[in-house]
C-alpha positions, -999 to +999 in steps of 0.1 A: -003-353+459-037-336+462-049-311+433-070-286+445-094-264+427-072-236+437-041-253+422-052-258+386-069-222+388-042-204+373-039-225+348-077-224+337-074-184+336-044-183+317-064-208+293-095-185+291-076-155+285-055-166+255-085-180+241-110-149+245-087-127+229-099-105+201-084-110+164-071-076+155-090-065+122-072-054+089-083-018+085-105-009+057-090+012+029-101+031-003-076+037-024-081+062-056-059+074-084-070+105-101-041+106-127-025+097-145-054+081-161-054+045-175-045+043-206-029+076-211-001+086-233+026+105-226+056+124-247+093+121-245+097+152-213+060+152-206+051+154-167+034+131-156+011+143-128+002+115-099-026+131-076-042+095-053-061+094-024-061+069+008-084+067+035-087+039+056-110+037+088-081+031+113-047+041+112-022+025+083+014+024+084+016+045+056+019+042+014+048+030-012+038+043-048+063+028-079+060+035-114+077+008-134+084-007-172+057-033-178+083-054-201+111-058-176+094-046-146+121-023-139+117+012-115+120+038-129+101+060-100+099+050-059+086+072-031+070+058+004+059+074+032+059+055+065+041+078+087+008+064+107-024+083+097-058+074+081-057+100+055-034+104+026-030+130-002+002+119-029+004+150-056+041+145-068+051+141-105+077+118-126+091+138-158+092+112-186+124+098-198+120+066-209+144+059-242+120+034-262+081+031-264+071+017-231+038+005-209+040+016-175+022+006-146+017+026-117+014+011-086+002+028-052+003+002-016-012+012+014+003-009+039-021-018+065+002-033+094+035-038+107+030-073+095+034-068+058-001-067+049-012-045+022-035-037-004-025-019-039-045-003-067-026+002-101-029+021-135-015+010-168-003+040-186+023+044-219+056+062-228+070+082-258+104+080-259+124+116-259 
């Protein structure tokens, strides 16, 4: 059997191409929390106000933001959005109800790709019980 240039061209091209192709870059994000702030302290009922800010320079696949018990890591607030934007305003509030002193820690995830690749900022804040 004779091989050709034109037989084992294909094959070179397909070679080429899966080699020159482009890594897809993580976008870049800023994430900011403007309350609660850390450290703050809150009453048994208080509102807690959570105003946060993410911009990234290409689109995300939206934001997860939990508020949890430092001491058993349990949830005791969860909201996501999975919309596709660079730009992201959260202004929502949790009323506090927690029954014994507690830490909490707020977490906010921008999640950069359908791939599970994210990046969080968080903020340590404490309870009052009511």
């Amino acid at each position: 059997m004779k091989i050709t240039h034109f037989s084992i061209l294909p094959f070179a091209i397909a070679l080429l191409s899966v080699g020159c192709k482009k890594k897809e870059t993580l976008p870049k994000v800023t994430i900011t929390i403007e309350s609660p702030v850390p450290n703050a302290m809150f009453s048994g009922g208080d509102t807690v106000m959570i105003h946060a800010h993410i911009t990234a320079d290409k689109d995300i696949h939206g934001w997860a933001l939990t508020i949890s018990r430092v001491a058993n890591n349990a949830t005791v607030f969860d909201i996501h959005d999975h919309t596709h934007g660079r730009d992201y305003y959260i202004d929502t509030f949790w009323v506090n109800n927690v029954t014994m002193h507690s830490d909490m820690l707020l977490k906010l995830t921008a999640e950069l790709d359908h791939d599970g690749n994210t990046e969080s900022k968080t903020v340590n804040f404490h309870c009052h019980p009511m």
